[in-house]
C-alpha positions as CSV (number, residue, x, y, z in Angstrom):
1,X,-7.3,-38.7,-71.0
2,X,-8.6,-41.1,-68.2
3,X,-8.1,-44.1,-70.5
4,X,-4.3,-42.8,-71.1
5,X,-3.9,-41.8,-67.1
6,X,-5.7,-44.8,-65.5
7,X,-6.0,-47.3,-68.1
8,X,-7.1,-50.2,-65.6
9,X,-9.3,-48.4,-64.2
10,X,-10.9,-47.1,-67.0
11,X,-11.3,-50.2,-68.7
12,X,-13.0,-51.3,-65.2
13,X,-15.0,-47.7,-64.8
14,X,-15.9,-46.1,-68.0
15,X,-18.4,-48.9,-69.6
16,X,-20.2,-48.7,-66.0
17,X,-20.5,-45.4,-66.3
18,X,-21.4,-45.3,-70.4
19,X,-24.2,-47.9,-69.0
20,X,-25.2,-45.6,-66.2
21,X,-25.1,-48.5,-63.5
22,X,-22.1,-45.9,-62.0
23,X,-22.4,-41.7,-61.7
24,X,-20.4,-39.9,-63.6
25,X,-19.4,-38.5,-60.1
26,X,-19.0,-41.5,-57.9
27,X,-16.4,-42.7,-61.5
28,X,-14.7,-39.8,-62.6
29,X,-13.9,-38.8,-59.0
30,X,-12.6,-42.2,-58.6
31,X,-10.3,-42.1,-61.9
32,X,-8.9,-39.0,-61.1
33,X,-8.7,-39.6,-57.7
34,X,-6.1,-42.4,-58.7
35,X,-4.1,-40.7,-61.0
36,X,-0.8,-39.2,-59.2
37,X,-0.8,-35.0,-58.9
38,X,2.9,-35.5,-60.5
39,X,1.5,-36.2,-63.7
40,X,-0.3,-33.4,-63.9
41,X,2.3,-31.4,-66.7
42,X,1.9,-34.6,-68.4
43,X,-1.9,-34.5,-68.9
44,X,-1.8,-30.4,-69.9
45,X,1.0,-31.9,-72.6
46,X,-1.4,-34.5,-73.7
47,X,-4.4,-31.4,-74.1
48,X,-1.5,-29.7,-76.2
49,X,-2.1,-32.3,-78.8
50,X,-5.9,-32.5,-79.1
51,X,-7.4,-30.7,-81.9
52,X,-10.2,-28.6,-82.0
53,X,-13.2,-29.3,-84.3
54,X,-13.2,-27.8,-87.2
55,X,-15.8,-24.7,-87.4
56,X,-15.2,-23.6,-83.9
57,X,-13.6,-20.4,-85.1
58,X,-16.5,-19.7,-87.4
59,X,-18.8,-20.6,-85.0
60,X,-17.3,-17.8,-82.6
61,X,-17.6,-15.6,-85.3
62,X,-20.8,-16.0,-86.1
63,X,-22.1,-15.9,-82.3
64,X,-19.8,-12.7,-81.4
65,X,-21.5,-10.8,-84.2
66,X,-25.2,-11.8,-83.2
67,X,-24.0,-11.1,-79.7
68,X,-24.0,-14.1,-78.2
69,X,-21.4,-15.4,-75.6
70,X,-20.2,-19.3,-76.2
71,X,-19.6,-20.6,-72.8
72,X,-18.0,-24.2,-72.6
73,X,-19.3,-26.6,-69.7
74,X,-17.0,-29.4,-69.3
75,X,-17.4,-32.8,-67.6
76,X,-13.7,-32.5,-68.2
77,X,-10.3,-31.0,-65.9
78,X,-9.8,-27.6,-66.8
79,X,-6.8,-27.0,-66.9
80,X,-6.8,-29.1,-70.1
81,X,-10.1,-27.0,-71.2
82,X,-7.8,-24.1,-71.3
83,X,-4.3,-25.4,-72.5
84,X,-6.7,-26.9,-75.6
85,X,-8.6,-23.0,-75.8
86,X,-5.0,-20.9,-75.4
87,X,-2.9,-23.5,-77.7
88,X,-5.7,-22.7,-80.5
89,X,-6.1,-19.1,-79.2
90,X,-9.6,-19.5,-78.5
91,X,-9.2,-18.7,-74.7
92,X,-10.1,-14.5,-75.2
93,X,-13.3,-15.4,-77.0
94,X,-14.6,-17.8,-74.8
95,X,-17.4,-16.2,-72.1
96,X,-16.8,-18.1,-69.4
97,X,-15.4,-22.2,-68.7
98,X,-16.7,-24.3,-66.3
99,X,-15.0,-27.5,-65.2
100,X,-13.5,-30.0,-63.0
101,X,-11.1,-27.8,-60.6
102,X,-8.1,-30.2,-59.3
103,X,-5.8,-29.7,-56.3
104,X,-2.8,-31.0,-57.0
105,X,-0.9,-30.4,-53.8
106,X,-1.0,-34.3,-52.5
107,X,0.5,-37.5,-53.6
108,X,-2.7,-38.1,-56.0
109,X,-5.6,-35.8,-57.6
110,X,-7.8,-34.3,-54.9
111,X,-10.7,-33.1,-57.3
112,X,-13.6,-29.7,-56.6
113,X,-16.4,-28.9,-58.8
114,X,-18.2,-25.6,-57.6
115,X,-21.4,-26.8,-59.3
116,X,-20.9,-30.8,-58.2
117,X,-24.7,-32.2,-57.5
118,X,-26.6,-35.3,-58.2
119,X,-25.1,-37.7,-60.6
120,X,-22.6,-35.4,-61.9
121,X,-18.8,-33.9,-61.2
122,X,-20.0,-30.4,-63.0
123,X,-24.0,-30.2,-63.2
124,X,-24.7,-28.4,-66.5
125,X,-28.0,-27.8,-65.5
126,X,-27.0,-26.0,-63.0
127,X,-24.3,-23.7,-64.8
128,X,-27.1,-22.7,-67.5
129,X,-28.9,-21.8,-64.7
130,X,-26.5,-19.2,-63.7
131,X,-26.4,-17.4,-67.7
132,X,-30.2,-17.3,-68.6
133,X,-31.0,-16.6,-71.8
134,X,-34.0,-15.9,-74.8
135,X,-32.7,-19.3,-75.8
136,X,-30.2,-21.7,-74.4
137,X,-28.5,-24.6,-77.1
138,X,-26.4,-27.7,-75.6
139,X,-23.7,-28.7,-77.9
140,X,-23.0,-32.3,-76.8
141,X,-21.5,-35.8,-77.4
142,X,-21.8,-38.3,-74.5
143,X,-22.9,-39.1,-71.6
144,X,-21.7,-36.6,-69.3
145,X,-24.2,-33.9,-71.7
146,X,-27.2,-36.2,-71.0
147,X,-28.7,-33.9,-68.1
148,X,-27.9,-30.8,-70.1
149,X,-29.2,-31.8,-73.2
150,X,-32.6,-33.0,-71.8
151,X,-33.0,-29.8,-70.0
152,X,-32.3,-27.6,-73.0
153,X,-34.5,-26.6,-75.2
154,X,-32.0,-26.5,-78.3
155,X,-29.6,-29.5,-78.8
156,X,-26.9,-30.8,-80.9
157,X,-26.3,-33.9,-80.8
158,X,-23.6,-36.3,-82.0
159,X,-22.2,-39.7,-80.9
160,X,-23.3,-41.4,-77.8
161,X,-25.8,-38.4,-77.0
162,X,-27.5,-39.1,-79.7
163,X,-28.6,-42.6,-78.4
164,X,-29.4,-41.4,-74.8
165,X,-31.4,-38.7,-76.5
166,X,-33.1,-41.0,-78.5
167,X,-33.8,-43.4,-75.2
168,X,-35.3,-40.5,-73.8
169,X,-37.5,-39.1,-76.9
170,X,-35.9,-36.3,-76.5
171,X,-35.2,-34.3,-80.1
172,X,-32.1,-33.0,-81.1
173,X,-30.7,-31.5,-84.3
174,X,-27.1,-33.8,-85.3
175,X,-24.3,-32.0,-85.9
176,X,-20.5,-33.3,-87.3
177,X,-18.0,-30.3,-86.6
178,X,-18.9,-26.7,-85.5
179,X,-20.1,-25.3,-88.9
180,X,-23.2,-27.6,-88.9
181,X,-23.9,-26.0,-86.2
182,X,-23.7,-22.3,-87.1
183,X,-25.1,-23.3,-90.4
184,X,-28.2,-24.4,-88.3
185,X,-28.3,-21.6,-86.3
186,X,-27.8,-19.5,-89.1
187,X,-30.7,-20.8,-90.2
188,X,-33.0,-20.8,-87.2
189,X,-32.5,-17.5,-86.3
190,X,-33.7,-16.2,-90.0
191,X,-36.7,-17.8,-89.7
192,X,-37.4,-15.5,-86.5
């Protein structure tokens, strides 16, 4: 979305932040920052047309009958967390969402993260922190799961995780679409 929204900037921002020579909260606040609050329907359209990986439904399934809740911590604006959820209608069997909250009520973005700390717009840490579990799995993809997925003992990791992950020594279980990861799951919690 921030390369469609503020394509200079992006081109400029993101491989700094990919790089880590720039926070993911000094840069995303700084995108979205530039992009103007009228937009905003425009960016809930663009969620409208991003698909869901396949296996999240089964996924759900799986979890809801083992009763555990599948909460989604996003590096990304909620709003479009939720118009992607509600236009699959995934939105009811989601736990809880936590995001990038934006005010749109001035001439450009003004953007709040309840849980905004150290290097990040949403600190994921800090959100697992708040829903403790017997066992707590990341399900990630870039950088903006790197804190998360090095604090959590479980994680799935694909694309540019996987990298930082491996930077760190850090193991993690790779995963495609959603059913590798209930399949793995499945599998982990029958050998308990």
């Amino acid at each position: 979305m921030l390369k469609e929204f503020a394509p200079q900037l992006s081109a400029e921002l993101m491989p700094q932040m990919y790089a880590r020579q720039l926070t993911l909260r000094a840069g995303v606040r700084q995108l979205l920052e530039s992009i103007p609050a009228s937009r905003y329907p425009e960016i809930l359209a663009y969620a409208k047309t991003k698909a869901i990986r396949p296996g999240l439904v089964e996924l759900l399934d799986f979890l809801e009958n083992r009763g555990v809740p599948f909460i989604v911590v996003s590096g990304g604006l909620r709003g479009m967390v939720e118009t992607t959820l509600t236009q699959a209608n995934l939105r009811s069997r989601v736990a809880a969402i936590y995001a990038v909250d934006l005010d749109t009520s001035a001439e450009f973005f003004q953007v709040h993260s309840e849980f905004e700390e150290g290097t990040e717009m949403v600190s994921k840490v800090q959100v697992m922190a708040q829903h403790p579990a017997e066992e707590q799995i990341a399900i990630g993809d870039s950088v903006t799961d790197l804190n998360m997925a090095l604090y959590a003992p479980v994680v799935f990791a694909r694309d540019r995780l996987i990298h930082y992950l491996d930077e760190h020594n850090k193991s993690y279980l790779s995963w495609n679409d959603f059913f590798d990861v209930r399949e793995a799951l499945e599998k982990r919690w029958q050998e308990r």
